[in-house]
C-alpha positions in Angstrom: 21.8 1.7 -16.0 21.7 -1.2 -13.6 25.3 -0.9 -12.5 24.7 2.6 -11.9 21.0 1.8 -9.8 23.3 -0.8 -7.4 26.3 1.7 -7.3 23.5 4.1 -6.3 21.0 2.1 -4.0 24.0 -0.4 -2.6 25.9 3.0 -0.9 22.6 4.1 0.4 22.7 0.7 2.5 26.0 1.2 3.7 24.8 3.8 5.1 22.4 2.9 6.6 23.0 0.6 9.7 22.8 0.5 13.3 19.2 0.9 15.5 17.7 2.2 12.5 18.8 -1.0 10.3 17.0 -3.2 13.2 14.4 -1.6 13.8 13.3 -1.9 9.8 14.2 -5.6 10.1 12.4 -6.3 13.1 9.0 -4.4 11.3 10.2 -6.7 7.9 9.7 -9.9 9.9 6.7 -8.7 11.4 4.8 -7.9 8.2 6.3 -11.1 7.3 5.0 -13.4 9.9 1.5 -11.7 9.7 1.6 -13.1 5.8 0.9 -16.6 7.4 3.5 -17.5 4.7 2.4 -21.5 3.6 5.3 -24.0 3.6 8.0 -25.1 2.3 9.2 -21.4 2.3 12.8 -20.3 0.7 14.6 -17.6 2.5 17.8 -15.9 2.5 20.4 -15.2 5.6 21.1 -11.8 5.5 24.8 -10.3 4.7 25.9 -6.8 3.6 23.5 -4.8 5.0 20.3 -6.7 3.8 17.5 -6.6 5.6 17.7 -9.1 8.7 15.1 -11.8 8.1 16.3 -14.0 10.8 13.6 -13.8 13.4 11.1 -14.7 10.8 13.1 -17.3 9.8 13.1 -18.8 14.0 9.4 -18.0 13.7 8.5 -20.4 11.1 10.9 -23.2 12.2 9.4 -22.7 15.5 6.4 -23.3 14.2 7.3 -26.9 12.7 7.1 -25.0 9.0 9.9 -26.3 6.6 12.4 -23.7 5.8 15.0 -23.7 3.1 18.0 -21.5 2.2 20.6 -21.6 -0.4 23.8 -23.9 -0.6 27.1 -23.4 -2.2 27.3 -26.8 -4.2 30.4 -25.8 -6.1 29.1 -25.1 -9.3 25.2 -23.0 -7.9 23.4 -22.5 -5.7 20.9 -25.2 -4.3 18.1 -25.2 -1.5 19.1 -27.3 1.9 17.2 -27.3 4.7 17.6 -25.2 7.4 16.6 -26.8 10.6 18.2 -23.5 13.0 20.0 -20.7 12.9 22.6 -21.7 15.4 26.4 -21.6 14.5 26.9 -25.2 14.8 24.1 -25.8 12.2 25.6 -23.0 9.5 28.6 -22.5 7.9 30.3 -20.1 5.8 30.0 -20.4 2.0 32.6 -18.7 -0.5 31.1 -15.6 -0.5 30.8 -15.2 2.9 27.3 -15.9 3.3 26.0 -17.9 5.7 24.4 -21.5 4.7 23.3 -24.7 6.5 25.9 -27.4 7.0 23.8 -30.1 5.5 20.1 -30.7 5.9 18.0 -32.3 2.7 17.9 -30.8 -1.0 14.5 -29.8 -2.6 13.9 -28.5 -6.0 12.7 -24.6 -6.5 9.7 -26.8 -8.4 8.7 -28.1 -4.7 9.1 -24.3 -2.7 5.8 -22.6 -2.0 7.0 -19.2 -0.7 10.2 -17.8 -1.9 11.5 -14.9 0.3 14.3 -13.1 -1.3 16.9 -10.0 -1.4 17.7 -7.9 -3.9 19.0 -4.1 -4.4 16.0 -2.4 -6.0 12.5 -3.4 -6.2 9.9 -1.1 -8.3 6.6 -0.4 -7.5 4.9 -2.7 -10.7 7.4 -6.0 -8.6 10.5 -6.0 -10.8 13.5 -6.9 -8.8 17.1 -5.9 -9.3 19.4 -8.4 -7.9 23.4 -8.5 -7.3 24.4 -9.4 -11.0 25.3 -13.0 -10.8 21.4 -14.2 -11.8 21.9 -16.8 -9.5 18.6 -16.2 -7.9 16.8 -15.8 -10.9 18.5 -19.1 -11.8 16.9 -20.5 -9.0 13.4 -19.1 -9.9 13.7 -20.1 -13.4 12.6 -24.0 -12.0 9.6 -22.8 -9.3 6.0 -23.1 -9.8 4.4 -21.0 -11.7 1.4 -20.6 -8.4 4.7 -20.2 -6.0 4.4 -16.5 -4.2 7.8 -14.4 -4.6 8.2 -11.7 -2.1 11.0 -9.5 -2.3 12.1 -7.7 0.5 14.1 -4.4 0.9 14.3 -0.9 2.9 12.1 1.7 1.9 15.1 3.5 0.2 15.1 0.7 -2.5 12.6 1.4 -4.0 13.2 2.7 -7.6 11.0 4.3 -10.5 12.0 2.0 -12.9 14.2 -1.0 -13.7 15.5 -2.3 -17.5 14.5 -6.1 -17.4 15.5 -8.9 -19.3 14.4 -11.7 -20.5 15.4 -14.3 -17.6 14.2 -11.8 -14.9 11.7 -13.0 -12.6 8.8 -10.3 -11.4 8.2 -10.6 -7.5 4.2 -11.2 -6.8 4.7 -9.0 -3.6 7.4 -6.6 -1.9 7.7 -6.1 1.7 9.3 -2.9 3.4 9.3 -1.5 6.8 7.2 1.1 6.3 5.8 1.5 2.5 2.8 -0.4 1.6 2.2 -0.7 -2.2 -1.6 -2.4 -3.0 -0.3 -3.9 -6.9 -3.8 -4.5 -7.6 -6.2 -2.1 -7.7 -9.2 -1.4 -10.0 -11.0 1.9 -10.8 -13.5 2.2 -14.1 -13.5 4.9 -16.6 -14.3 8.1 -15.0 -16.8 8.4 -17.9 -18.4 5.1 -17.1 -18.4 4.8 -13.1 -21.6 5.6 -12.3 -23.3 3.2 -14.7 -20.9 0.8 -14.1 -21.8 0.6 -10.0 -25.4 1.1 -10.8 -25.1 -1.9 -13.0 -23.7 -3.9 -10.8 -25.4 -2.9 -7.8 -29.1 -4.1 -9.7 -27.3 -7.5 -10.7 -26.7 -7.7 -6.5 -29.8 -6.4 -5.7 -28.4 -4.5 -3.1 -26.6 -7.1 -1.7 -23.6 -5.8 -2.2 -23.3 -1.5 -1.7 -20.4 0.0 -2.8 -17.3 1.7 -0.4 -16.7 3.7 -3.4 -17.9 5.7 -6.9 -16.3 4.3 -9.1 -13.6 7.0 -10.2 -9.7 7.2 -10.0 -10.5 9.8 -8.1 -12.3 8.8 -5.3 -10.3 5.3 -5.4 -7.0 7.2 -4.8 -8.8 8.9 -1.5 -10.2 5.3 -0.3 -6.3 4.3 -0.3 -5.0 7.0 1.3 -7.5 6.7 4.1 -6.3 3.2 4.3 -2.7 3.8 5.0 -1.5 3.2 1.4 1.4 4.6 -0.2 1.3 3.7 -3.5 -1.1 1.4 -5.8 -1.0 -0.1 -9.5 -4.3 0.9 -11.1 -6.1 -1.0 -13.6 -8.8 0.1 -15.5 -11.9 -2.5 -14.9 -12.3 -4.0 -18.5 -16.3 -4.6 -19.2 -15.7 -6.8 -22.6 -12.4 -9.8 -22.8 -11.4 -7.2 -25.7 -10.5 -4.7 -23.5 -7.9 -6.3 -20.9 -4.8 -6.0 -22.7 -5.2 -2.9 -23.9 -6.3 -2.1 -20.3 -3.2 -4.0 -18.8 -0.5 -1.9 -21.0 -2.3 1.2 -19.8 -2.0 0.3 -15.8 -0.1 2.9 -14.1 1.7 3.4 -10.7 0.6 6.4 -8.7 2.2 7.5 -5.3 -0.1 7.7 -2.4 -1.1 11.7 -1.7 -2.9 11.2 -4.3 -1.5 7.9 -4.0 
C-alpha cells in the first residue's frame, strides 16, 4: 500500500510545477515564518519537486537563528550547519541533494524544530516518507518536547497511511492552503449543556463560552474560522475516560468540517 500511495502522490508532484509550484512554496514559508519557529531548527533543501523551503530557510539565518540540514557522511545522514544558501557554501551530495560543505555537527537530541519532507501526510500527522527511513532514523534520537512539522502540497494529503513501528508522527503539518486544527474538543452531545453550565458556575462568569458544547455547533465555530479539517476529541470529565476517548477521536473534513 505505501508503494502504491508514493507511485500515486509522487506523479501528482511531477505534475505539478511551474508558477503554481512557487506560489504554494512562497505561502509554505509564509505560514512557516509566522510559526516563530524557536531555534536550533532542522530543515531540508528542497529536490524533486518538494515544496521550496528556501526563503524560510534565508529568513531564519537572517535572523541570527541556527539552522541545520542534513549531510551525507558516507554511511547517514547527519545535521551540519548551514550558515547560507549560496553555491559556494553547498554542495552536491550522492543523491543529488543539496547539503552544506562543512559547518558544525549537532545531534537530533539538541534540534528544537524539525522541518521536514515527505510524500503523504494524513490529517491525524502520520507522515510517509521516501522509503529509505533515513529521516525517521534521524528522529529516532530528538527530544521527545522537539516540534515536527511536516510540510507538503495540498494534494498530499491522504486518508490514511499503514505505520510501523519506527515511524515518527509529525506534531504539525503545513500546506499552502489547507489548515487542519489536530486538536479540538467537543463534549457529549448528551452532556453539553451541563457540562458548560458546570463550568461556567466554577468561573463565575468569568469565562462565557464561544460555543454549546456540541459536535455540532463546534464543526460550525471551525468553519467560520477558515478551517478545513479538525481532529475531535471527546472532553473526558473522569481520568477513566481518556483512552477510551482518545481511540474514539475522529477526523472530519471542514463543510461540516
Amino acid at each position: 500500500m505505501k508503494k502504491a500511495i508514493r507511485k500515486r502522490v509522487l506523479r501528482l508532484r511531477r505534475e505539478f510545477g511551474g508558477i503554481s509550484a512557487h506560489v504554494a512554496s512562497q505561502r509554505v514559508c509564509e505560514r512557516l515564518q509566522m510559526m516563530n519557529l524557536p531555534s536550533p531548527i532542522a530543515v531540508y533543501l528542497a529536490a524533486d519537486g518538494e515544496v521550496d523551503v528556501d526563503n524560510f530557510i534565508l529568513a531564519a539565518i537572517r535572523s541570527g537563528k541556527k539552522v541545520l540540514s542534513p549531510r551525507w557522511n558516507g554511511a547517514g545522514y547527519e545535521l551540519c550547519e548551514l550558515k547560507s544558501l549560496s553555491p559556494n557554501h553547498l554542495t552536491l551530495g550522492p543523491h543529488g541533494i543539496r547539503e552544506p560543505a562543512s559547518g558544525d555537527i549537532v545531534r537530533p537530541e539538541a534540534i528544537v524544530s524539525w522541518v521536514i519532507p515527505g510524500v503523504a501526510f494524513t490529517c491525524d500527522l502520520c507522515r510517509l516518507g521516501y522509503g529509505g527511513g533515513w529521516y525517521d532514523r534521524l528522529l529516532s534520537g530528538s527530544r521527545p518536547d522537539a516540534r515536527k512539522i511536516g510540510v507538503g502540497y495540498d494534494f498530499q494529503i491522504v486518508e490514511s497511511l499503514p505505520q510501523d513501528e519506527h515511524d515518527v508522527k509529525m506534531t504539525d503539518v503545513v500546506y499552502p492552503e489547507t489548515i487542519i486544527d489536530v486538536h479540538s474538543h467537543n463534549f457529549p452531545d448528551r452532556l453539553a449543556q451541563r457540562a458548560v453550565d458546570s463550568l461556567c458556575r466554577k468561573t463565575e462568569s468569568f469565562l462565557w463560552p464561544a460555543a454549546d458544547g456540541t459536535m455540532e455547533n463546534h464543526l460550525d465555530h471551525l468553519e467560520a474560522a477558515g478551517v478545513d479539517m479538525a481532529v475531535l476529541c471527546q472532553v473526558s470529565t473522569r481520568p477513566g475516560q481518556s483512552e477510551a476517548f482518545l481511540r474514539t477521536a475522529d477526523a472530519y473534513p471542514c463543510s461540516k468540517c
